[in-house]
N, C-alpha and C positions, 0 to 999 in steps of 0.2 A: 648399823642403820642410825644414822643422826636420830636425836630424842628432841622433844620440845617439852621446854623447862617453865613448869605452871607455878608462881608464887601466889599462895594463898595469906592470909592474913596473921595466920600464925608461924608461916616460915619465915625462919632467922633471916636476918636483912645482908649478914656476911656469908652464907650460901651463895656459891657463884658457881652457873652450869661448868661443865671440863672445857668446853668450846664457847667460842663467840656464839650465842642464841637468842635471837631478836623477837619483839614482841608483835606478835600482830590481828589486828582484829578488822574485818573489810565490813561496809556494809553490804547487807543484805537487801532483798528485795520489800518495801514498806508492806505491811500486811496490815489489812483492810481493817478497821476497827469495827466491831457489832453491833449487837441491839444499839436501837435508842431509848431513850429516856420517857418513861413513862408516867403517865398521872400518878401522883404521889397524896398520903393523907396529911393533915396537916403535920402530925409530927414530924413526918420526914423532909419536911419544908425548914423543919425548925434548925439549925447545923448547932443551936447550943445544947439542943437537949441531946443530939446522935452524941455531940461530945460525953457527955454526963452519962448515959447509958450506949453506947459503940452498937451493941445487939438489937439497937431500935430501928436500923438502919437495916428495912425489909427491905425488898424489890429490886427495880431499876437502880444504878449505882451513875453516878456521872462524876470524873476525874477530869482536873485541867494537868495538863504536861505539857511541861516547859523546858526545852534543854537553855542551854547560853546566847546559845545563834541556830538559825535554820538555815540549811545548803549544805553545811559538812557532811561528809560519810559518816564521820564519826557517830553524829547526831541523829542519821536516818535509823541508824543501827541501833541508838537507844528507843526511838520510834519503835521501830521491829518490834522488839522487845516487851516494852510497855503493851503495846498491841495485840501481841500473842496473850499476856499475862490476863486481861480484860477478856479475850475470845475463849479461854480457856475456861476464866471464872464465872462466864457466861451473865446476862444482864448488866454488862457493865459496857456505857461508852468514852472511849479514852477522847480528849480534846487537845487537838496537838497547836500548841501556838509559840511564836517568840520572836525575839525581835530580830534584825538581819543581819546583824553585828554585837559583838561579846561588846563593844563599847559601849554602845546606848543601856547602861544602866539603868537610865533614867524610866526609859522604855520598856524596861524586864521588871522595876519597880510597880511600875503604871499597872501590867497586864496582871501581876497577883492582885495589884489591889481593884482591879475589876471582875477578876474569879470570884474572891470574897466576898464584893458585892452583889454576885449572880447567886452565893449560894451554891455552888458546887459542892459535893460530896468531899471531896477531897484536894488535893494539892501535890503535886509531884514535880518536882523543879530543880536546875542544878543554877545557884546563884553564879550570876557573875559579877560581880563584886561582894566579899562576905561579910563589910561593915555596912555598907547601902544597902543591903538585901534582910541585914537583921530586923528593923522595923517591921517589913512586909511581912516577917514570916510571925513575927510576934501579932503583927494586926487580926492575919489569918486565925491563929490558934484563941485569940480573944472572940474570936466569932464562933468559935467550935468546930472550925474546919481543921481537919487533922493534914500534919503536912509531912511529907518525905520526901529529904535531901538525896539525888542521884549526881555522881561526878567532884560536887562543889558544893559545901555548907558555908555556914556562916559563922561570925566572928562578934557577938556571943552563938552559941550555937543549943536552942533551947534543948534540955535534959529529953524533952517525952517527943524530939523528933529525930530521926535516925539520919544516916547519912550511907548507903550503899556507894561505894568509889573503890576506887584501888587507894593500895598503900603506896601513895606515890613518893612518897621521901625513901622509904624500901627501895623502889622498882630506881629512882633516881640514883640511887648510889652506886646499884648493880650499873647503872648505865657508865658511869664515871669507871667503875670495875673493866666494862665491854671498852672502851675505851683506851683506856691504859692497856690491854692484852693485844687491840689488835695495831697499835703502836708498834709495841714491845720495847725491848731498854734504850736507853739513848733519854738524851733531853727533850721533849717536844713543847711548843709552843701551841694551846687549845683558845676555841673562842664558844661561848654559851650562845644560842637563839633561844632566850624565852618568849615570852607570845602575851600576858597579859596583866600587868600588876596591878594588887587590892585583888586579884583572884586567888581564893584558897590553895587552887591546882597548881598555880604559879608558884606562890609560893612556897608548897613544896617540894615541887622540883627544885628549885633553885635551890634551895638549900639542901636539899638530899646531893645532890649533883656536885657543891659545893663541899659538902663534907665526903664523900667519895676521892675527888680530887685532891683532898688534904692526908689521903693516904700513898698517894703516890709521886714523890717527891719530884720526879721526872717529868710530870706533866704543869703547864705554869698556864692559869687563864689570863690572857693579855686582852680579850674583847668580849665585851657581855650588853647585847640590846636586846632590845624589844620588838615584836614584827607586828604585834596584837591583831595578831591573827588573822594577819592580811600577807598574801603570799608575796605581791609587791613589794610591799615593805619588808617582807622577810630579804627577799633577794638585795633590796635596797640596803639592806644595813650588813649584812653578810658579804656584800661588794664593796664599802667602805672598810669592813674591820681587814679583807684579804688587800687591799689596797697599804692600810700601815701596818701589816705586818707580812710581807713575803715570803716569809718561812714557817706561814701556818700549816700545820701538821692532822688538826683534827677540829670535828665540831659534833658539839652537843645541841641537839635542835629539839624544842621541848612539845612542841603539838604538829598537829596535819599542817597549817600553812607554812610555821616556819621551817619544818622540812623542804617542801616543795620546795619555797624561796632560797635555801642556800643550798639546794642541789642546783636550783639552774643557775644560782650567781657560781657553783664551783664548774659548772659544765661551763659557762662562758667564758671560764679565764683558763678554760684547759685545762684543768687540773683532773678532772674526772678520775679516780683509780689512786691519785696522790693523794689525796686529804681525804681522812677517813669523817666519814660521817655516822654515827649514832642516833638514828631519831623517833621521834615517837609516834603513836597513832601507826592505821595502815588502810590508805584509803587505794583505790586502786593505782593511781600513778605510784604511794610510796610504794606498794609494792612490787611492781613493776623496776622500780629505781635498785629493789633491791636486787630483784633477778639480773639484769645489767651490770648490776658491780657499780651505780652510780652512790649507793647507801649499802655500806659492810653489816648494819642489824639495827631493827628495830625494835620497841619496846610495846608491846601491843597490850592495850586492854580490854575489857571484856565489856563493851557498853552495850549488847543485847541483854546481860547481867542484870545491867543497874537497873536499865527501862523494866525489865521483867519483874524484878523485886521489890522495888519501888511500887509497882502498879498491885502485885497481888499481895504485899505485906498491908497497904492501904486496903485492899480490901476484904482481910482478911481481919483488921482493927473494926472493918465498922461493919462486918455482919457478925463476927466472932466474937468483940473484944478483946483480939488476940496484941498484948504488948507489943508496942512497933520496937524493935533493935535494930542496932546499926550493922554491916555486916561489910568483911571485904569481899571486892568483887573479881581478886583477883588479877593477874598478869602472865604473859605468854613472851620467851624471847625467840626470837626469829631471825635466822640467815640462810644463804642461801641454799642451805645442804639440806635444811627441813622444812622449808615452806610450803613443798609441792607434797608433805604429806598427810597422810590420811587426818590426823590429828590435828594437823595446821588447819587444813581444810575446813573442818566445823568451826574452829574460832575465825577464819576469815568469812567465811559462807552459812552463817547461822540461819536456820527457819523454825518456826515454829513446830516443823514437824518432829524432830529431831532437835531442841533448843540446848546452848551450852551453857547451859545452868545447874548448881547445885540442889 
């Protein structure tokens, strides 16, 4: 019976499953956030003193959550998450905002520093961008709002705020690994789809992917763009690199759009079944793409994880005083021999009733 191969944060980055095994994580259905927020005395008004004492922080609890962009699967699923974690710890309301595009920095900048201003309990957020987002996060923590990194931290990235994400330079390399195997020997010509630069996640991939690739002499990257994480543009640039290079052989695609986009630039040129694809995320089309044989595995993360941990490690700091740490959120690889089972199934289909959380 095909296995599904979980890396956690201490598994060695050169562990490779026996089989191609893809990552995949689907959303879930949004689940309802609870109580609201209730008359508070003046200290819990105050976010400098909850800083100074965490355990002053009685009652009603109110958090702002903020993934990159809103519309992904990706991102409903760290919703989910977050949301259970709040219904679970009871008196707590999660506030889900963000901007519509991983680009508008500016915009993901704006929205913490109006949480701040409000005085929210707390802060849960995956930067997108990790040198623009540094300021916000330091403005926050000057105010005494305690903040936790989900997906994407920043660049400084302060000591006393954690970062729940996957080891994506890890999960990156294993993809370069998947890659090279379902090739197999022969020379091949490969192209990258990363998705967003100045993003931490980008970053890592690319260079985990990068140094993956540098161990297998027989694989050569000849194209490497950008889609930021627009599936258009994924397709657009993934039709340009199969354009000058006709004897592309393989593609590394680093999030949910640029998948999308250079499966349907390789279903347009016919190629379908010829050029192996590796990608990441698992929204319902990827996974669907992989049942087809349009995508040979995916790299799936656990963003019901982040949102859940994120949400109760913050609330767990400011009724408990419990130290927030950073923790990995793990990864799952996925094809098509273990998708449909029972194990796949919780990481694709997460609910609070049953959550896939450690």
């Amino acid at each position: 019976m095909p296995h599904i191969s979980i890396v956690g944060g201490h598994e060695p980055s050169h562990r490779r499953p026996g089989r191609l095994v893809l990552a995949t994580v689907v959303a879930a259905a949004v689940l309802g956030a609870c109580s609201g927020v209730e008359v508070r005395d003046d200290s819990d008004n105050d976010p400098a003193a909850r800083n100074a004492d965490p355990t002053a922080a009685s009652g009603p609890l109110e958090l702002a959550v903020l993934p990159k962009a809103v519309g992904h699967e990706f991102w409903n699923t760290v919703r989910a998450g977050a949301e259970c974690a709040a219904e679970l710890a009871g008196d707590v309301t999660v506030e889900w905002d963000g901007v519509t595009a991983e680009t508008d920095v500016e915009g993901q900048v704006n929205l913490v520093q109006n949480f701040v201003t409000r005085q929210v309990d707390g802060i849960v957020y995956a930067a997108t961008d990790s040198s623009a987002l540094a300021p916000a996060t330091q403005s926050a923590l000057d105010a005494g709002v305690p903040v936790a990194m989900i997906d994407s931290g920043t660049d400084p990235q302060p000591d006393e705020v954690p970062l729940y994400a996957t080891d994506n330079h890890a999960a990156a390399i294993e993809a370069a690994n998947l890659l090279a195997e379902e090739l197999g020997p022969g020379d091949h010509n490969v192209a990258m789809i990363e998705f967003q630069p100045g993003s931490q996640t980008n970053t890592e991939r690319v260079e985990g992917f990068t140094e993956g690739l540098a161990q297998h002499e027989n694989l050569t990257l000849v194209g490497q763009q950008p889609s930021h994480s627009d599936v258009n543009e994924a397709r657009r640039v993934t039709e340009d690199i199969l354009t000058a290079n006709p004897d592309l052989a393989g593609i590394f695609a680093a999030n949910e759009p640029s998948v999308l986009g250079a499966a349907q630039a390789v279903e347009a040129a016919g190629r379908t079944g010829e050029i192996v694809i590796i990608g990441w995320d698992a929204a319902p089309d990827e996974v669907a793409g992989l049942r087809n044989g349009q995508i040979s595995a995916l790299v799936v993360q656990n963003p019901f994880n982040m949102g859940y941990l994120g949400v109760q490690n913050v609330v767990e700091h400011l009724r408990e005083g419990t130290p927030l740490k950073s923790a990995d959120t793990g990864v799952t690889f996925l094809t098509q021999e273990n998708v449909d089972t029972e194990e796949a199934q919780a990481i694709l289909e997460p609910s609070c009733d049953n959550p896939p959380v450690e």
